[in-house]
BAKOL-342974 format. One record per atom (N, C-alpha, C): atom name; residue in three letters; x, y, z. Coordinates in nm, 4 decimals, m for minus. Example, Ala and Ser with C-alpha at 12.3 -4.5 7.8 and 13.67 -1.06 7.14 Angstrom:
PT  atomo  residuo         X         Y         Z
PT      N      ala    1.3190   m0.5690    0.7800
PT     CA      ala    1.2300   m0.4500    0.7800
PT      C      ala    1.3200   m0.3300    0.7800
PT      N      ser    1.2850   m0.2250    0.7080
PT     CA      ser    1.3670   m0.1060    0.7140
PT      C      ser    1.2900    0.0030    0.7870
This chain:
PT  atomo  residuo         X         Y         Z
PT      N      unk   m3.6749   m3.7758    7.4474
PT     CA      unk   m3.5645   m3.7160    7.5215
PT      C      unk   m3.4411   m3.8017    7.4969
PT      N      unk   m3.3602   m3.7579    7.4389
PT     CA      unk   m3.2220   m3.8147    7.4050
PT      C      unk   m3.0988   m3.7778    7.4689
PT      N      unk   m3.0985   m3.6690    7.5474
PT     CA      unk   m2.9813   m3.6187    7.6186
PT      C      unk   m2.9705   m3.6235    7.7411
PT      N      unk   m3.0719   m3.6116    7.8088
PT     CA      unk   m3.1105   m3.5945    7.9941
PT      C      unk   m3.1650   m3.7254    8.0175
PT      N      unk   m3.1611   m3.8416    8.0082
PT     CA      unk   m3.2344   m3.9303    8.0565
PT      C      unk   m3.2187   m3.9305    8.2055
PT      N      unk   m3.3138   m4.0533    8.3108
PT     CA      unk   m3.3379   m4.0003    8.4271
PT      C      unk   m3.2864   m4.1333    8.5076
PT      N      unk   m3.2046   m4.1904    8.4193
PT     CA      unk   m3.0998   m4.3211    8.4709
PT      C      unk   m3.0399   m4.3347    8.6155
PT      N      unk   m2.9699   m4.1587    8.6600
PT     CA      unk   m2.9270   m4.1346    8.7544
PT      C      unk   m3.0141   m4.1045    8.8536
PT      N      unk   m3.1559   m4.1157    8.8351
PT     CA      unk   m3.1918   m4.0436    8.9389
PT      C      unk   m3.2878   m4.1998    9.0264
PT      N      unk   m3.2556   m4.3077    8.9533
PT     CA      unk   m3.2997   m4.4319    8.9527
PT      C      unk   m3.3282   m4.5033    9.1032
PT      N      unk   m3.1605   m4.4327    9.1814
PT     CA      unk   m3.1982   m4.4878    9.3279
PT      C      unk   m3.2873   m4.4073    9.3840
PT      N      unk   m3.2436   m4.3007    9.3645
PT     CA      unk   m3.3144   m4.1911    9.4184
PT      C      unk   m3.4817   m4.1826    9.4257
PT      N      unk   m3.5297   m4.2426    9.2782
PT     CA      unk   m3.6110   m4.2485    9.3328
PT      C      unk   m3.7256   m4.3501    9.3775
PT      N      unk   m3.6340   m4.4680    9.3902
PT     CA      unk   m3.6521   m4.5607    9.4484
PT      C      unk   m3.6338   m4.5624    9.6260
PT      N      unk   m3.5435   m4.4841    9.6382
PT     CA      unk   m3.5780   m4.4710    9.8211
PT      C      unk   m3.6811   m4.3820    9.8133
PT      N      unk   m3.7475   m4.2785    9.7362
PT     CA      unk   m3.8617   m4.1910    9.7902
PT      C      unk   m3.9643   m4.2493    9.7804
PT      N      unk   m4.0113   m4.3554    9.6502
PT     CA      unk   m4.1082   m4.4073    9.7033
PT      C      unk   m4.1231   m4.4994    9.8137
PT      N      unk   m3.9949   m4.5568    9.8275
PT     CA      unk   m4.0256   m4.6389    9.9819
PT      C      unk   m4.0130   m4.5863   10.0913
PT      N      unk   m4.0246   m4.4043   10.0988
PT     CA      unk   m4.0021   m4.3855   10.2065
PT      C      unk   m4.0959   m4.3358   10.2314
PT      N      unk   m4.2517   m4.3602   10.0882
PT     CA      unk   m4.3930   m4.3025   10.1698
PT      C      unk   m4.4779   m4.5041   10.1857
PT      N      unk   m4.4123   m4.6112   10.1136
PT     CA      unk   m4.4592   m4.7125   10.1947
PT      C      unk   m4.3834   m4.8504   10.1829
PT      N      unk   m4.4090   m4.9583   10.1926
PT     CA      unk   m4.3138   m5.0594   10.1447
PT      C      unk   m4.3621   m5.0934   10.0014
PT      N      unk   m4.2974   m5.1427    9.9365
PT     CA      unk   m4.3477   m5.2314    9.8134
PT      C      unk   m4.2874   m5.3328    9.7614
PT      N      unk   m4.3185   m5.4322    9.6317
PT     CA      unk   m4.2669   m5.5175    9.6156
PT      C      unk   m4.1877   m5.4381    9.4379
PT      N      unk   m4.0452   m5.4911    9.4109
PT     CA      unk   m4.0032   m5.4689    9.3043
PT      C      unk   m4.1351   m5.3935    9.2022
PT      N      unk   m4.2030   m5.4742    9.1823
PT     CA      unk   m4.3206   m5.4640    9.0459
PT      C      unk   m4.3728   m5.3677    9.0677
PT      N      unk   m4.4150   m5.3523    9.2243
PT     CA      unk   m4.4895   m5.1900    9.2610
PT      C      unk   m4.3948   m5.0615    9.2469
PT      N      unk   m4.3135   m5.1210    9.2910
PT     CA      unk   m4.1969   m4.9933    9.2539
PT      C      unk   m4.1795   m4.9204    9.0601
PT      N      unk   m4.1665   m5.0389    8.9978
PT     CA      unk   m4.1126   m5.0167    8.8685
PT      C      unk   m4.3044   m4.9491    8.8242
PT      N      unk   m4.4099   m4.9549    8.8521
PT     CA      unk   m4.5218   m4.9192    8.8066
PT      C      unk   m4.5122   m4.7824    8.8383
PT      N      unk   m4.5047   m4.7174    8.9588
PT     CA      unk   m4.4583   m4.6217    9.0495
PT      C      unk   m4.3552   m4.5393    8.9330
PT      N      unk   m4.2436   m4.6020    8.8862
PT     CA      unk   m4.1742   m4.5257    8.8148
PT      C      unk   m4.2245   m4.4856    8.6876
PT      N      unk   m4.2788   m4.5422    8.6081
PT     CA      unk   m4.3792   m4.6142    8.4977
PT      C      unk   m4.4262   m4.4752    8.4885
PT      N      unk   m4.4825   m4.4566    8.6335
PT     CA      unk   m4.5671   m4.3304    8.6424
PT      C      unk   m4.4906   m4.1502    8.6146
PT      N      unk   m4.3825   m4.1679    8.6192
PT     CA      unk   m4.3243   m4.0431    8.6569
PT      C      unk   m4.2623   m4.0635    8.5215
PT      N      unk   m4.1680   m4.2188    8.4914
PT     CA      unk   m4.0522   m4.1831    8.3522
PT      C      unk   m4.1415   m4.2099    8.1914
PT      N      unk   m4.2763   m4.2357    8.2042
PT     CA      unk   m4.3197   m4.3229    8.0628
PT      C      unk   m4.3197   m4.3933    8.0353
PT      N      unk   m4.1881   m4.4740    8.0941
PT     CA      unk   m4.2054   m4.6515    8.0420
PT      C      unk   m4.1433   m4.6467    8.1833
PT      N      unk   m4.1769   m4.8453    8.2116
PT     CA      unk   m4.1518   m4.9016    8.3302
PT      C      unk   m4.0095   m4.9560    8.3167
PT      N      unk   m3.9640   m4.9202    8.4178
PT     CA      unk   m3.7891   m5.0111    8.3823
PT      C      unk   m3.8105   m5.1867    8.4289
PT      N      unk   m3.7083   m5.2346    8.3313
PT     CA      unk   m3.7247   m5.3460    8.3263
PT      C      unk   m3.6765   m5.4662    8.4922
PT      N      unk   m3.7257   m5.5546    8.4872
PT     CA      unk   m3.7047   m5.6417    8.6141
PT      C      unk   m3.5339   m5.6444    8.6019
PT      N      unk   m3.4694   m5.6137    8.5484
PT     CA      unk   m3.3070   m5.6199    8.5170
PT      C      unk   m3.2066   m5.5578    8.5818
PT      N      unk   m3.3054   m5.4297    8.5727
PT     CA      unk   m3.3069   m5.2965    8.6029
PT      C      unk   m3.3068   m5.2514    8.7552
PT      N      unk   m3.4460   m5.3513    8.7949
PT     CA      unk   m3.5180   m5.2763    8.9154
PT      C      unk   m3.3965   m5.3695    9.0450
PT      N      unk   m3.4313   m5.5098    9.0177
PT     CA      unk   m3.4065   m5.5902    9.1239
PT      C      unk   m3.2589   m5.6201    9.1547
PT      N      unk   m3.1609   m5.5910    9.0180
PT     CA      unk   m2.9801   m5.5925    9.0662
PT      C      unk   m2.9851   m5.4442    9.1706
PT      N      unk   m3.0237   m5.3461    9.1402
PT     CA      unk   m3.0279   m5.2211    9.2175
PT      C      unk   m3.1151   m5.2435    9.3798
PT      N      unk   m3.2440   m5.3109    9.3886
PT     CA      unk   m3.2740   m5.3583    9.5264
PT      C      unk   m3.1786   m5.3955    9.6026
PT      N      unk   m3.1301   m5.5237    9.5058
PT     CA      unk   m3.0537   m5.5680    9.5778
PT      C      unk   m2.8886   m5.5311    9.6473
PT      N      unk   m2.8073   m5.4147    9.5681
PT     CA      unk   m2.7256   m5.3328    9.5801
PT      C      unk   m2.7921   m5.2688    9.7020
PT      N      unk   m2.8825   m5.2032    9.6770
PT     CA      unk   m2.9517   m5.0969    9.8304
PT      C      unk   m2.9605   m5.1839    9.9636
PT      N      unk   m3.0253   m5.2968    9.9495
PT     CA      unk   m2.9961   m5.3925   10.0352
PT      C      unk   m2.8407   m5.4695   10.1216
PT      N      unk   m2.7700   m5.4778   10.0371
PT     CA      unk   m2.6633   m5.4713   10.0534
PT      C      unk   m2.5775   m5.3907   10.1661
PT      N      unk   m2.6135   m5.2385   10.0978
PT     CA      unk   m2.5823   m5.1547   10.1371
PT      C      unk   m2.6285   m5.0906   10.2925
PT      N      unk   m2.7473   m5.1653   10.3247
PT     CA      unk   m2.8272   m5.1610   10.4739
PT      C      unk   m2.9333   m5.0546   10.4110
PT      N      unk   m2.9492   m4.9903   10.2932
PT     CA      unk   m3.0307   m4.9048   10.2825
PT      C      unk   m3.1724   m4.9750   10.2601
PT      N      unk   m3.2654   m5.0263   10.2238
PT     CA      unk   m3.3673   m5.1603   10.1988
PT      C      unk   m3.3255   m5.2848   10.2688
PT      N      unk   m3.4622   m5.3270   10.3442
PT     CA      unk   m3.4942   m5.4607   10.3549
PT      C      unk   m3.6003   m5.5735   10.3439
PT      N      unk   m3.6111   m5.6307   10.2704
PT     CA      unk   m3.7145   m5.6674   10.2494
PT      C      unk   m3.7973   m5.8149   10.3656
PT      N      unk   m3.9111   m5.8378   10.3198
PT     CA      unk   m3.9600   m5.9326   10.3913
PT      C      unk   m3.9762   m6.0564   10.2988
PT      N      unk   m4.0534   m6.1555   10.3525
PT     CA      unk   m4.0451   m6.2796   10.2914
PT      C      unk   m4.1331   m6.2815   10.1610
PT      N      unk   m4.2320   m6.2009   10.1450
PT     CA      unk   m4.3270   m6.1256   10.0392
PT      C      unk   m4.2713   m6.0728    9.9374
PT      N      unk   m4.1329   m6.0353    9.9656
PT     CA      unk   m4.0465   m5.9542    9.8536
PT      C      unk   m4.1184   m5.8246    9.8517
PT      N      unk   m4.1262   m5.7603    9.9665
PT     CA      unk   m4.1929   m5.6455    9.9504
PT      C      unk   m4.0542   m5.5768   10.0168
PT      N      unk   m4.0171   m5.4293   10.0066
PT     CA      unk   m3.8946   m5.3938   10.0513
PT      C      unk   m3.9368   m5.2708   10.1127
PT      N      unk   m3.8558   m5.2419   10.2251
PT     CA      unk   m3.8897   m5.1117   10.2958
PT      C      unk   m3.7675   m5.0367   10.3208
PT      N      unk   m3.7426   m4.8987   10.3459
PT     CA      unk   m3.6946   m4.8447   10.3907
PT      C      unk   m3.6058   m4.8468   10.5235
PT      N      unk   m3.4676   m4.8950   10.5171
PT     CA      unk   m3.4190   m4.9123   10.6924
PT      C      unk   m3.4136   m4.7608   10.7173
PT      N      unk   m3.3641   m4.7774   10.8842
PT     CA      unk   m3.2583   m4.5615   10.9314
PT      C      unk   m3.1896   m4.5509   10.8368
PT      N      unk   m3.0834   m4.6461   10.7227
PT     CA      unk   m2.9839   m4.5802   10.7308
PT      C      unk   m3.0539   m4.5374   10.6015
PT      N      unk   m3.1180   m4.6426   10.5218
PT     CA      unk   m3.1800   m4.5896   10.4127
PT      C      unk   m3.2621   m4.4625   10.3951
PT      N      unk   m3.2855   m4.4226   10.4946
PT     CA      unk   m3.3803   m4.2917   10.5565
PT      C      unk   m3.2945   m4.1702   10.5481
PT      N      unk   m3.1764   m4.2064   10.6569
PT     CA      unk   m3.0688   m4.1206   10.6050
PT      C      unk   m2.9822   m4.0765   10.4564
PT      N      unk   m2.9645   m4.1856   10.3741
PT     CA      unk   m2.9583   m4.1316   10.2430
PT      C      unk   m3.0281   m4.1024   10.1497
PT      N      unk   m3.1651   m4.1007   10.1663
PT     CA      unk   m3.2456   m4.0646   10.1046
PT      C      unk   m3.2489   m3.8942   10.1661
PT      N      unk   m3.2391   m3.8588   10.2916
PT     CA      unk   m3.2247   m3.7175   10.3466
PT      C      unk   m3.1268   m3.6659   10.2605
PT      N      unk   m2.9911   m3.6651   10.2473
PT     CA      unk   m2.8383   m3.7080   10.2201
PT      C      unk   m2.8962   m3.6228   10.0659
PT      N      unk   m2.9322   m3.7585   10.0086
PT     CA      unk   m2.9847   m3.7590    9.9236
PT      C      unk   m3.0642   m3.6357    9.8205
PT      N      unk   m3.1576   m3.6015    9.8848
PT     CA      unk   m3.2846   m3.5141    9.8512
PT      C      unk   m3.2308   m3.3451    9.9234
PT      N      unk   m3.1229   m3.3536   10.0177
PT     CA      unk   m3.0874   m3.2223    9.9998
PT      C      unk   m2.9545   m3.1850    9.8778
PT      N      unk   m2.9005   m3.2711    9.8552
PT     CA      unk   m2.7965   m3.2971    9.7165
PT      C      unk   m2.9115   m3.2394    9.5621
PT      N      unk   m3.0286   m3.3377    9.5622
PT     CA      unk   m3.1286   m3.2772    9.4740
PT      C      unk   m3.1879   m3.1279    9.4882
PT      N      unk   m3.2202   m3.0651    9.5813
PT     CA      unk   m3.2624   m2.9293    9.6048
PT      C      unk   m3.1335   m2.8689    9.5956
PT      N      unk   m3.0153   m2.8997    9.6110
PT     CA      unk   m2.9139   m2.8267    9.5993
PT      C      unk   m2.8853   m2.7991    9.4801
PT      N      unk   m2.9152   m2.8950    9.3830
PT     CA      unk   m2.8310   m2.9118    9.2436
PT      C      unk   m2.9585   m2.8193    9.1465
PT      N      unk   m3.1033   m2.8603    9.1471
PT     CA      unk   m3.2098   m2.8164    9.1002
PT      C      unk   m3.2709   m2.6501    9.2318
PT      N      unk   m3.1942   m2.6347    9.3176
PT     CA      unk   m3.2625   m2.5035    9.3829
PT      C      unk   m3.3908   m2.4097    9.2689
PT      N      unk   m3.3365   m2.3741    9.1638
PT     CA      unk   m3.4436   m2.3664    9.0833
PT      C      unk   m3.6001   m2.4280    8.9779
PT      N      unk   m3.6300   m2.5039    9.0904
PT     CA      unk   m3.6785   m2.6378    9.0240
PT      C      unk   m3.7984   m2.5788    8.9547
PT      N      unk   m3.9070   m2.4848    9.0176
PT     CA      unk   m3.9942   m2.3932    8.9952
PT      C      unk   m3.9736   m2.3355    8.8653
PT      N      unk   m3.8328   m2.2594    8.8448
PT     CA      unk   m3.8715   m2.1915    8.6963
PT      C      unk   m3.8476   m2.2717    8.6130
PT      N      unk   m3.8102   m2.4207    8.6283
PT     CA      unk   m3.7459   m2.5365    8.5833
PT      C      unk   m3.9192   m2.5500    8.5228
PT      N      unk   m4.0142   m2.6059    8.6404
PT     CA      unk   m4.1346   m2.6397    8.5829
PT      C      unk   m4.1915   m2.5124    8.5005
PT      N      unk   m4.1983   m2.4185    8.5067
PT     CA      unk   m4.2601   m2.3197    8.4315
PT      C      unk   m4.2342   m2.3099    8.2945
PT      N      unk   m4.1039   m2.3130    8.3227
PT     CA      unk   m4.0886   m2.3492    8.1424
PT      C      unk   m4.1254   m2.5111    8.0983
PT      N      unk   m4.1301   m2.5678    8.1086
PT     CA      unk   m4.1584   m2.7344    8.0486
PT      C      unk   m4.2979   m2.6703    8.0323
PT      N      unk   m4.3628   m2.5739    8.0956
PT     CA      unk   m4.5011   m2.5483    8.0168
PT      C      unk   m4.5570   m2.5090    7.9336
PT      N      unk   m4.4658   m2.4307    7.8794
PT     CA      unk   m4.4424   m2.3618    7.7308
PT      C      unk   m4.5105   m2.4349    7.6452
């Protein structure tokens, strides 16, 4: 894939997996691993934690494991209706990739 990469969708979907548990950076980027093909790099994962953090959206514990705050909860809502808005057709979206 050379045209659509899934760069932008990077925070995104980094608050959804922490918003089904906590994890640490490494669990996260495996997690992605899973969905993009390759794992993004520690470069990648942890300047962006730490931006979300920043931001009050993630906090982590002394484990370096990071969770989901409210507000982070809230833009991930924010968030994921912006995605159903933009993809509303996501369904015939998957039907064809089956071709």
């Amino acid at each position: 894939m050379k045209c659509c990469d899934m760069k932008g969708f990077l925070s995104y979907l980094i608050l959804w997996n922490l918003s089904k548990r906590s994890m640490t950076g490494a669990e996260l980027a495996k997690e992605l691993e899973k969905r993009k093909g390759s794992r993004p790099s520690p470069g990648t994962i942890y300047p962006l934690l730490k931006e979300m953090k920043v931001k009050g959206f993630v906090t982590s514990d002394s484990g370096k494991s990071y969770s989901l705050t409210k507000s982070g909860q809230r833009e991930l809502r924010d968030a994921c209706s912006s995605f159903c808005a933009i993809f509303y057709d996501i369904k015939e979206m998957a039907a064809f990739c089956k071709l």
